[in-house]
C-alpha positions in Angstrom: -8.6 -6.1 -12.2 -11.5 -8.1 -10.3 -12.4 -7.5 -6.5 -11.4 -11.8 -6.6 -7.8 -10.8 -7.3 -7.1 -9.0 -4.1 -7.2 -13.0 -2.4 -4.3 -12.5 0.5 -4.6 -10.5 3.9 -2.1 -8.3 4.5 -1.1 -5.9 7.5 -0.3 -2.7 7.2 2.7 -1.5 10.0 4.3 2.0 10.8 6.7 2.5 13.1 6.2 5.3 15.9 8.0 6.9 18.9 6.8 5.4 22.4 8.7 7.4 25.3 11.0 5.6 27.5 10.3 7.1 30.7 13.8 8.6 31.1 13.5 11.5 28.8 13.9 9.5 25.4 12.1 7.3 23.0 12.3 4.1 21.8 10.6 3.2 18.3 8.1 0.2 17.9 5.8 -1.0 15.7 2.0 -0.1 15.5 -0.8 -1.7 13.2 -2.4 1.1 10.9 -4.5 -0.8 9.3 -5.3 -5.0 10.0 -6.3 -7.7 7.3 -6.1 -5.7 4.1 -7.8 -7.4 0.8 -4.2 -7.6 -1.2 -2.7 -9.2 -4.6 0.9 -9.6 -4.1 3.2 -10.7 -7.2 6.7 -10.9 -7.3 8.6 -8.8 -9.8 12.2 -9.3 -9.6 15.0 -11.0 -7.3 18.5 -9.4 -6.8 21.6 -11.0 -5.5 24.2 -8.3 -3.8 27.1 -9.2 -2.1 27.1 -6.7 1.2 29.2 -7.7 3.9 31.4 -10.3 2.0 28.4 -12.3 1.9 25.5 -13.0 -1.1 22.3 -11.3 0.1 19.4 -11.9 -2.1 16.9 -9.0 -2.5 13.4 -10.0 -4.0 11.0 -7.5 -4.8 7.2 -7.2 -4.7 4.0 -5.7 -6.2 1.4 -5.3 -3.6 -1.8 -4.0 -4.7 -4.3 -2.5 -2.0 -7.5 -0.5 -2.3 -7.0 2.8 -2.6 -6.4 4.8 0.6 -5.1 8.5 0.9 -3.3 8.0 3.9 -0.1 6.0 2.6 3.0 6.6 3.6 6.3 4.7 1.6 7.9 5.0 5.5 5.5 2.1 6.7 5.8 -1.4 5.9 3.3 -4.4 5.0 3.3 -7.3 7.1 2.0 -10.9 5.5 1.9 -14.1 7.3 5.9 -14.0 9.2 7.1 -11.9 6.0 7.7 -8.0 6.0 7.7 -5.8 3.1 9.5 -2.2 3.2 7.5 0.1 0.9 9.9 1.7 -1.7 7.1 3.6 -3.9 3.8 4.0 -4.2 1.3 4.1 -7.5 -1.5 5.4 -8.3 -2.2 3.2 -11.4 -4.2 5.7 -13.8 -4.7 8.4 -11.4 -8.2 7.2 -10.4 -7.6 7.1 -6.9 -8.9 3.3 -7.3 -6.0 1.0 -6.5 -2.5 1.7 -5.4 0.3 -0.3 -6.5 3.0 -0.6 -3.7 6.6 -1.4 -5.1 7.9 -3.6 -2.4 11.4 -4.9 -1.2 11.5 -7.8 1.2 13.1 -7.2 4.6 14.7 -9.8 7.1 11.7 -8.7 10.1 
C-alpha cells in the first residue's frame, strides 16, 4: 500500500462520561484524534428487517496508520457519516497499518 492511498480525512470519536452535576453522568462524545490520513473501501451491504421494517447495514474497511491506542468501543467519524468499529487488524503483525472493520451507524 502507498502513503497516496490513505486520500480521505477521517475523525476518530470515543465516547466518555461528563458528570451531570446532580450526582450522575451523562455520556458525550469527545475527538481522540482529528483529520486522520484514511483509505476507506466498502466491503459488503446487508439488508435486515428489524422492527417490521428493511434496515440496510453496509460495512467498511478503514485503513489508518498504525496507533497502539485503538479501542473497537470508539467510532470514526467522516464527513456527516459515523462508523462503529467492529474489529480491529493488524495486517501482518508489523505494527504498520491497522485495518478497521467497520459497520455504518445512523449518527
Amino acid at each position: 500500500m502507498n502513503i497516496g492511498d490513505l486520500k480521505h480525512r477521517v475523525d476518530i470519536i470515543a465516547q466518555t462520561r461528563v458528570a451531570d452535576g446532580m450526582g450522575g453522568f451523562t455520556m458525550t462524545d469527545s475527538t481522540i484524534a482529528s483529520s486522520v490520513a484514511a483509505a476507506i473501501w466498502p466491503v459488503s451491504a446487508n439488508e435486515i428487517v428489524q422492527a417490521q421494517a428493511p434496515t440496510m447495514i453496509v460495512t467498511h474497511r478503514i485503513r489508518i496508520r498504525y496507533r497502539s491506542v485503538m479501542r473497537a468501543s470508539w467510532r470514526i467519524k467522516f464527513g456527516n457519516r459515523y462508523f462503529n468499529i467492529v474489529s480491529i487488524i493488524d495486517p501482518n503483525m508489523d505494527h504498520r497499518w491497522l485495518d478497521l472493520l467497520c459497520k455504518e451507524a445512523t449518527g
